[in-house]
N, C-alpha and C positions, 0 to 999 in steps of 0.2 A: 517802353517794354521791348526785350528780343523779340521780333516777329515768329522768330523760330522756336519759343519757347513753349514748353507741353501743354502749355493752355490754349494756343493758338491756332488756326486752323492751318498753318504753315508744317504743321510738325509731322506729318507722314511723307511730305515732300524730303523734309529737312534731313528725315531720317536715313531716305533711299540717299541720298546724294554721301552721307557719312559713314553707308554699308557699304558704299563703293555702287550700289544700283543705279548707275549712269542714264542706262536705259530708261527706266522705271521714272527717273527724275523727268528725263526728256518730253515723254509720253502720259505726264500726269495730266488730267485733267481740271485746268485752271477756271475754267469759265465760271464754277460758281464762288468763285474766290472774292473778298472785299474789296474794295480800292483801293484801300491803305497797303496790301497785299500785295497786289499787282509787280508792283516792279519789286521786291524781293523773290517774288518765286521767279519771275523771269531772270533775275541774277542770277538763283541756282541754276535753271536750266539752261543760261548760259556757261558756266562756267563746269556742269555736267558736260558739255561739246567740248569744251575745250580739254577735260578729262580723256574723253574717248580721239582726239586727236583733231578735233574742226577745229581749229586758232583758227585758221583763215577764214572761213566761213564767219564764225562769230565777230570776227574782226571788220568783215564786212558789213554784215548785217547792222553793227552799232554804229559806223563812223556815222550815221546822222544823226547822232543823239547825244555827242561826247560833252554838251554844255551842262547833259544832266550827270551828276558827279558820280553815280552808282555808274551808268553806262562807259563814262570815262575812266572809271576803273576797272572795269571789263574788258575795258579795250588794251589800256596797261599790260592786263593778267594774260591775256592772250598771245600781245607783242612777246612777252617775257616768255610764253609757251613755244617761239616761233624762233628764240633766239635772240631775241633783239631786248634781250636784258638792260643793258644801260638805256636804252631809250626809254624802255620803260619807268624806268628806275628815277628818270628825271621825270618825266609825266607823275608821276605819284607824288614825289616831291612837291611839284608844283600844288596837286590835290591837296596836299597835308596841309599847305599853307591855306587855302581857300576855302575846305572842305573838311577838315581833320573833324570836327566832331559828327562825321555818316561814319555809320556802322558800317554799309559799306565800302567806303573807302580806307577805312581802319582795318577791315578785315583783308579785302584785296592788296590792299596795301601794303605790309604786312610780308604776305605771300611773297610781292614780287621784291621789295626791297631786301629779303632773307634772301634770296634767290639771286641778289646782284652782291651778295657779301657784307651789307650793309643791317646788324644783325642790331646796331643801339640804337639807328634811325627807326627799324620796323618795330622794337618793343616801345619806343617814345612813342609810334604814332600807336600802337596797340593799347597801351596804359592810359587812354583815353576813353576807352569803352567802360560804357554804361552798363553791365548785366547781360553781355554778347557772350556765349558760350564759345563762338566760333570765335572771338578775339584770346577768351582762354584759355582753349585747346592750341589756339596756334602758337602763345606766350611758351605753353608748355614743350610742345614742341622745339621753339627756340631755346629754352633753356637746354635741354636735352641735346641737340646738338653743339652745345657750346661746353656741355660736359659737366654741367650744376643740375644736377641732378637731386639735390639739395632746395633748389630754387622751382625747380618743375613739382615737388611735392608738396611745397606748402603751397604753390596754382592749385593743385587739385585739388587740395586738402582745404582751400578757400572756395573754390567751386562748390565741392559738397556741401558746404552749410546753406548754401542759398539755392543749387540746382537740385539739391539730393538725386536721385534715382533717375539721370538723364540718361540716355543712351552715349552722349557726347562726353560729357564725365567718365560714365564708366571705359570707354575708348581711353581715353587721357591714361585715367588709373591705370589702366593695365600697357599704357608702353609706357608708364613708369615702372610699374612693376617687370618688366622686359631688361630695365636698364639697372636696375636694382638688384634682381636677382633671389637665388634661393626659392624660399617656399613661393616668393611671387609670381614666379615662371607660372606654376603651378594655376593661382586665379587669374593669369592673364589669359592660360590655356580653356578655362573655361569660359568668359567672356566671348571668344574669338571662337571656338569650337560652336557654341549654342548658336551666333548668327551664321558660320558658314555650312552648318548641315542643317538648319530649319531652312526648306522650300521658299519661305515668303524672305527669308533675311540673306541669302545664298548669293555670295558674288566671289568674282576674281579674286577682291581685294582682302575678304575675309575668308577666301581660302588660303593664301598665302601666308596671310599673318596667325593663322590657327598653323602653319606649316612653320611658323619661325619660333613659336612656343614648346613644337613636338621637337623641333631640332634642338632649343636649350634643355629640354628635359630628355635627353637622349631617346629621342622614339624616329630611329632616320627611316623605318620603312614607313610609317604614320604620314611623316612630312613628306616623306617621296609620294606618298598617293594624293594627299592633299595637292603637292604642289602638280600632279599630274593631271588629276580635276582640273587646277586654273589654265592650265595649257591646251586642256580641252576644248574649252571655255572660249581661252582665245590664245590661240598658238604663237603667237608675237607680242604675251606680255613681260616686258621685260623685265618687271623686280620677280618675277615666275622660276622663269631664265637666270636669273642671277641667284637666287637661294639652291634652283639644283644644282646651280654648278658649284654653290660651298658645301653642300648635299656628297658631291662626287666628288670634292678634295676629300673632306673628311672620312668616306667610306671607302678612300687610296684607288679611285679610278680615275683615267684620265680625261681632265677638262679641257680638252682642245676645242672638241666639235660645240658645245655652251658659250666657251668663252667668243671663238666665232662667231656663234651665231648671235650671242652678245652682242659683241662689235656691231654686227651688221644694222640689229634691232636700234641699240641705243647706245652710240657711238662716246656718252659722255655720261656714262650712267654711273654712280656713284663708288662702285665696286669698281669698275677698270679705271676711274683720276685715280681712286683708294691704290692697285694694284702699281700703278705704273709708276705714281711717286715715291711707293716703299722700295718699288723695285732699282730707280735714279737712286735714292737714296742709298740702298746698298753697295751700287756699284762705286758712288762715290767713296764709299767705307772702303771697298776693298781695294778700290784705286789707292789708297794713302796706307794702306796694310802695306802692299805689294812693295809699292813703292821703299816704305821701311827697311820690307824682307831683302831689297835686291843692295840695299845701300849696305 
């Protein structure tokens, strides 16, 4: 059985870690927890540090434990948080082979080999899970970026029959429905609205993403306050920082002092590889224009 699953006593921990409540996850009180228990909640609350930026810390803390395959793929997840993608990416490898039927190795797994480019390695070793929510939000995810969006809807739409009413499902659903469109914006926006204004469900991460819902549904002073909330919150987060600054294209102000401060925050963050290759690419197009025009 998922340990995370809503019958378990894993599931308020499980919950904070997929609000984005980092903290909450950190500072949960484990001691009356089972034995069987024990090392998944300590996976989450490892890999909560690793969220709020400990890699090294964590990375510390486990090297004497890497024979156990959950903690060796903690250690993976963390290398790969640090930069050190391909090493990781061979470490998991290895796990797959030794270890592929743990959930958590399947689930970390997963993570870091998506994150080395390696997107038919991570669904091979994901397609091994047993009734892991966290393997079928991540499948979905991957399909999603790979632009089958097609293939992310019947995950979820397989999900529902057997998780119905998870909180991790409904996540899913709704950045399918994000990638979808139309009336979907619409229930993604509520999903994402109800955790980031209830007090108890309130984070970074689902103020942001309640600010990327206001932005497809044209509501850019909605998503300016939301995403002003998350910068409150914490002033150097950087998918925060990257939604106002398409915030500030879109509403024709200029993104210098963002896209800086971008830079500074998170040097390789998805929006400036996105920016800088459209913009190579351009120059190449006009290099071969010009060229034409001058001949």
């Amino acid at each position: 059985m998922d340990p995370y699953s809503a019958e378990g006593e894993l599931i308020n921990i499980h919950n904070h870690f997929h609000q984005g409540q980092f903290q909450e996850v950190i500072d949960f009180d484990t001691s009356s927890l089972s034995s069987e228990n024990e090392v998944p909640a300590r996976v989450l609350i490892q890999r909560a540090r690793i969220a709020l930026g400990q890699a090294k810390d964590v990375l510390a803390d486990v090297k004497g434990e890497t024979s156990e395959p959950e903690f060796a793929a903690v250690a993976a997840l963390a290398q790969s948080a640090l930069g050190q993608v391909d090493v990781a990416a061979q470490a998991i490898e290895k796990l797959a082979q030794s270890a592929g039927d743990n959930q958590t190795v399947q689930v970390l797994g997963g993570i870091v080999l998506q994150a080395a480019g390696k997107s038919d390695e991570a669904l091979a070793l994901l397609s091994k899970h047993s009734g892991s929510l966290d393997a079928t939000a991540l499948i979905t995810q991957i399909h999603l970026q790979q632009n089958r969006a097609d293939l992310a809807v019947k995950e979820v739409a397989a999900a529902r029959r057997w998780a119905q009413d998870s909180l991790l499902v409904n996540l899913a659903e709704s950045w399918v429905g994000l990638r979808m469109g139309g009336e979907k914006y619409q229930q993604a926006f509520y999903v994402f609205e109800e955790l980031a204004q209830a007090p108890a469900t309130s984070s970074i991460v689902t103020l942001v993403s309640q600010a990327v819902c206001e932005l497809h549904l044209g509501r850019v002073e909605e998503a300016q306050t939301a995403l002003e909330q998350a910068l409150q919150k914490q002033p150097d987060y950087a998918d925060a920082i990257a939604n106002l600054l398409v915030l500030t294209v879109i509403t024709g102000k200029d993104p210098a002092e963002l896209t800086s401060s971008l830079k500074k925050t998170a040097p390789q963050h998805p929006l400036l590889t996105d920016l800088e290759e459209k913009s190579d690419l351009f120059d190449k197009a006009a290099s071969k224009f010009s060229a034409k025009a001058a001949a």
